[in-house]
N, C-alpha and C positions, 0 to 999 in steps of 0.2 A: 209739563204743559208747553206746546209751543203754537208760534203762531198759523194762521193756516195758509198762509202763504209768506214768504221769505220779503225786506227788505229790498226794494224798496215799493215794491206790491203793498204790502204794509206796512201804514204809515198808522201807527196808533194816536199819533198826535192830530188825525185829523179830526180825531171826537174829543178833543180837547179845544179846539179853535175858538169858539162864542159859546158864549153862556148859554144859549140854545143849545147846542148840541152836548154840552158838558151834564144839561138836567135831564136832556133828553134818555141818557146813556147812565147816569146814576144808577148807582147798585143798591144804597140803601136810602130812606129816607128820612128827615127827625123834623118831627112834629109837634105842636106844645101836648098835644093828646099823648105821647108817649113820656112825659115829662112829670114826676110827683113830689109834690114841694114838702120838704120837712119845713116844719113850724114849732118853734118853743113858746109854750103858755106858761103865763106867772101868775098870780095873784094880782088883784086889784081892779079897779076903773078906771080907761083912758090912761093904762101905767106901760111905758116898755122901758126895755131896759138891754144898754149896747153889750153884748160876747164882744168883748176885746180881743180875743182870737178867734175870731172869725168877724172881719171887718164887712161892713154891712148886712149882717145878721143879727136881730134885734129877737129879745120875750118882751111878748105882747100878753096884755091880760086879756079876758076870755070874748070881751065887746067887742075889743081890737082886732082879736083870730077872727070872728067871724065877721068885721069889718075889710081884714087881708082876703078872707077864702071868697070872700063875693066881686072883689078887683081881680084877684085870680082867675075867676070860674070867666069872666068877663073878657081876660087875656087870651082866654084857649086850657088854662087847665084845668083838668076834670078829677086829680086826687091830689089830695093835702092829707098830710102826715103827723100826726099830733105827738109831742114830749112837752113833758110836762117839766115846769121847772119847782120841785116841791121846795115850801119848806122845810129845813130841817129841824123843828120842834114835831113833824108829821111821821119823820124817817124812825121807822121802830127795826129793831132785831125780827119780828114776828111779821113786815112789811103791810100789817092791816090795812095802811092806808089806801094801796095799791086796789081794793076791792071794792073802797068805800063808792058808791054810786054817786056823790056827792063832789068826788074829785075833780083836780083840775083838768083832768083830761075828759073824764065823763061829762063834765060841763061843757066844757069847749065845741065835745060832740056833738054834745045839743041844738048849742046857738049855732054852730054852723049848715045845720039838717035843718033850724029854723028859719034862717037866714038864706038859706041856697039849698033848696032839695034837691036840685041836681047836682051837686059835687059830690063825690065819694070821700068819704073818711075812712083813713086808715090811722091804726093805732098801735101802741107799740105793746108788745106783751113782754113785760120782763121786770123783774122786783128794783132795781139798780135804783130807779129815782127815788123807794121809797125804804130800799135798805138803809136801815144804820152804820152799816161795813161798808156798800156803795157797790154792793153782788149782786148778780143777777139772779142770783138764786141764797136761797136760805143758809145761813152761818152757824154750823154748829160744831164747836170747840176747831176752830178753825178748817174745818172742810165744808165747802160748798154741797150740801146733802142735793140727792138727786131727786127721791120720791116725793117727799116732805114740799121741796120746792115744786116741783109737779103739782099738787094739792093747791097751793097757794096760785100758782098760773092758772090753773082750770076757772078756779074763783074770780079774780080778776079778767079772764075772757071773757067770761060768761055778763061779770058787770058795763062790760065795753059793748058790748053785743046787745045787752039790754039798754043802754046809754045810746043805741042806734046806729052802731059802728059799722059799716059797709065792708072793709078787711081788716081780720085780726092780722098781727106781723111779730109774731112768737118770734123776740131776735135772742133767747138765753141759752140756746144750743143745750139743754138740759135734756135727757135721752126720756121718748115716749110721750116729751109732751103734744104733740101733735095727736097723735091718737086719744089721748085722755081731752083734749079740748075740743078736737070733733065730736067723742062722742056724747060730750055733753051737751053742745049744740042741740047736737041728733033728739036728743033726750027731750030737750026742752023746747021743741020743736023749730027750733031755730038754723031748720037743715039749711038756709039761702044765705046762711054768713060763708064769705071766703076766706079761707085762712091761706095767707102769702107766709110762707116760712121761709125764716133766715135761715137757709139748710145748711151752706157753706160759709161757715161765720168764723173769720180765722181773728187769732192772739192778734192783732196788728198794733204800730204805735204809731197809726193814723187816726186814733181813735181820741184824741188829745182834747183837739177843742171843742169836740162833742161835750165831753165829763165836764169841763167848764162852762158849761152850754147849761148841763142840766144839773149842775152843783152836784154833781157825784166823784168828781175828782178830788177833791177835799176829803172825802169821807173813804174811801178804798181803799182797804186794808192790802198788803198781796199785790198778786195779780190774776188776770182772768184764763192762765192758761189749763186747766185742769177741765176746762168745760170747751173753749173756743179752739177751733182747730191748729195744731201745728202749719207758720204758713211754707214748711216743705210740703205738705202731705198733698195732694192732688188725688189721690185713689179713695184715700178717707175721704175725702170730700165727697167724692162720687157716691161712694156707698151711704152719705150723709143724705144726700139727695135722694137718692133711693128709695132709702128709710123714711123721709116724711112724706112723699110723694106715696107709696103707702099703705102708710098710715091716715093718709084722708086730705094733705098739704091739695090746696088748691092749683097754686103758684110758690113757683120759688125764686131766692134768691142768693146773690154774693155779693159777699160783703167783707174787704170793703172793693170798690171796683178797676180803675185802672193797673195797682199792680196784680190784678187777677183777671186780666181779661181773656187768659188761656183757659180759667177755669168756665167762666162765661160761656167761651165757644165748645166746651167740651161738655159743660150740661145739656146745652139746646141740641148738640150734633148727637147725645146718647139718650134723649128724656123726649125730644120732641115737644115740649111742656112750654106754658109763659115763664120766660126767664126774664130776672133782673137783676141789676147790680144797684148798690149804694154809691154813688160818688161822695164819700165819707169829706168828714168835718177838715181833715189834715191835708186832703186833695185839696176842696176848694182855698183854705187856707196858702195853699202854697202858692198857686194861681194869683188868688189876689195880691198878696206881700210881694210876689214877683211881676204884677204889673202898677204894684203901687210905688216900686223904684224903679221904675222904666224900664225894667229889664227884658218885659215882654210886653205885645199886644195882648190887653188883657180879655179883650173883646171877643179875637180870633182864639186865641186859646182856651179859653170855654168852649167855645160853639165846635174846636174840632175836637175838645174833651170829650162833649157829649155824643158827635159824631163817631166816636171810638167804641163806644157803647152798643150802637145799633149796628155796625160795622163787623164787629165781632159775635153779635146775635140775639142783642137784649131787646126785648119786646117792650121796655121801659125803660128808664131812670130814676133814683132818686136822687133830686142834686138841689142844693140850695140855692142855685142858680135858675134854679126854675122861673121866676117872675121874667127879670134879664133876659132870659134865652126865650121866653115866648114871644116877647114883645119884638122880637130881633126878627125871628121867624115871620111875627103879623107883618111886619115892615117888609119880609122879603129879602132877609138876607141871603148873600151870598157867598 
């Protein structure tokens, strides 16, 4: 690429001069609409309770999420993302609870569709909150079984779906589930649910104060590389993409996102599809701890975090940062 005229004919800094010509000339743009706020649910009335790693990230019991999703929807964002923070007298080998209609995410669902019908809920599909071992899929004599777990995800979609869930987000990277949870949608005539699939879900150890987040780091036996992807692999990934795209995948995603933003620009440039990335628990994490010792503007470094996103080709976010970066947006940052 060169420019089309030489030095000092061109002068690129001249669309750099005022902020008028700087927006005028922008390549991409971020909006709190492209913005999807994870939310942790707990038990209780009027209860939260602080993730220590991850500073100002609070579980909210289930009044409170939908007291959150409607100051959200208020902000500018339009989807909120449910993890439930289960008991562990709930957490079985057999993850029942994971299906039970009754749960703290299927409730949450609720009050937030009653609370605000116009927000979208998204849900997580994956046994991890309600494993015993703290797997996304089923434990048996210590391998994560593939089919078995399958069965158990279809089951739990389906109650998420029935619970009023707007996108399912199958994040267990367990092979075929996306076909087996379309077709049961199909089935049950529930062809207008979206399934967002975490198609490119890499081993990462950014994944830290999530498991704290939702009390599954205590309980995980192992580790999850047998199902999540190698994070050399780049070509698995693609053909991971592929594969649920389909299989019936609505939208997809990577996860987690800044150290994958190659992977990001290399889905949308070969799929053409909604692409998105997770701005994972260990991202924002480091952000915050590094603007909580002055070490960075912590303000600026979000806003060009997420900037990086849409930059590279994400038609979303999910970032915990979402409330913050709306608000910053309504104001007119720049």
């Amino acid at each position: 690429m060169t420019d089309h005229a030489p030095f000092p004919r061109s002068r690129p800094r001249r669309l750099r001069r005022t902020p008028a010509l700087r927006a005028l000339v922008r390549e991409a743009r971020l909006s709190a609409d492209d913005l999807i706020w994870p939310v942790f649910v707990c038990d209780g009335e009027g209860a939260t309770m602080e993730v220590a790693s991850m500073p100002g990230v609070i579980r909210r019991s289930v009044d409170l999420t939908a007291e959150a999703a409607e100051e959200a929807f208020q902000a500018g964002i339009r989807t909120i993302c449910l993890f439930p923070y289960t008991d562990a007298a709930l957490k079985t080998d057999d993850c029942a609870e994971a299906w039970n209609s009754d749960n703290l995410s299927n409730r949450a669902t609720r009050a937030i569709k009653a609370a605000v019908p116009g927000m979208s809920v998204m849900t997580d599909v994956a046994l991890d909150p309600y494993n015993a071992q703290g797997h996304d899929g089923i434990v048996r004599n210590g391998v994560i079984v593939n089919d078995e777990s399958v069965e158990a995800l279809v089951r739990m979609a389906m109650a998420q779906a029935e619970a009023g869930a707007d996108i399912l987000g199958p994040s267990d990277m367990m092979d075929g589930r996306i076909g087996a949870i379309r077709t049961a949608l199909e089935e049950a005539g529930m062809q207008d649910v979206t399934i967002m699939s975490y198609a490119a879900k890499y081993a990462s150890a950014f994944y830290g104060p999530f498991r704290d987040a939702t009390g599954s780091s205590g309980a995980l036996t192992g580790d999850k590389k047998t199902y999540q992807l190698d994070p050399l692999n780049a070509e698995e990934g693609l053909r991971c993409v592929a594969r649920d795209l389909a299989e019936g995948a609505d939208m997809v995603m990577v996860k987690p996102g800044m150290p994958y933003l190659d992977m990001v620009r290399r889905v949308k440039d070969a799929f053409a599809v909604p692409t998105f990335a997770y701005q994972v628990s260990g991202e924002y994490a480091m952000i915050r701890a590094a603007a909580g010792n002055g070490w960075i503007d912590g303000e600026r470094a979000m806003m060009e975090s997420l900037m990086s996103f849409r930059r590279a080709g994400c038609d979303g976010v999910l970032t915990y940062f979402a409330p913050e970066a709306a608000r910053l947006i309504r104001a007119g940052w720049e």
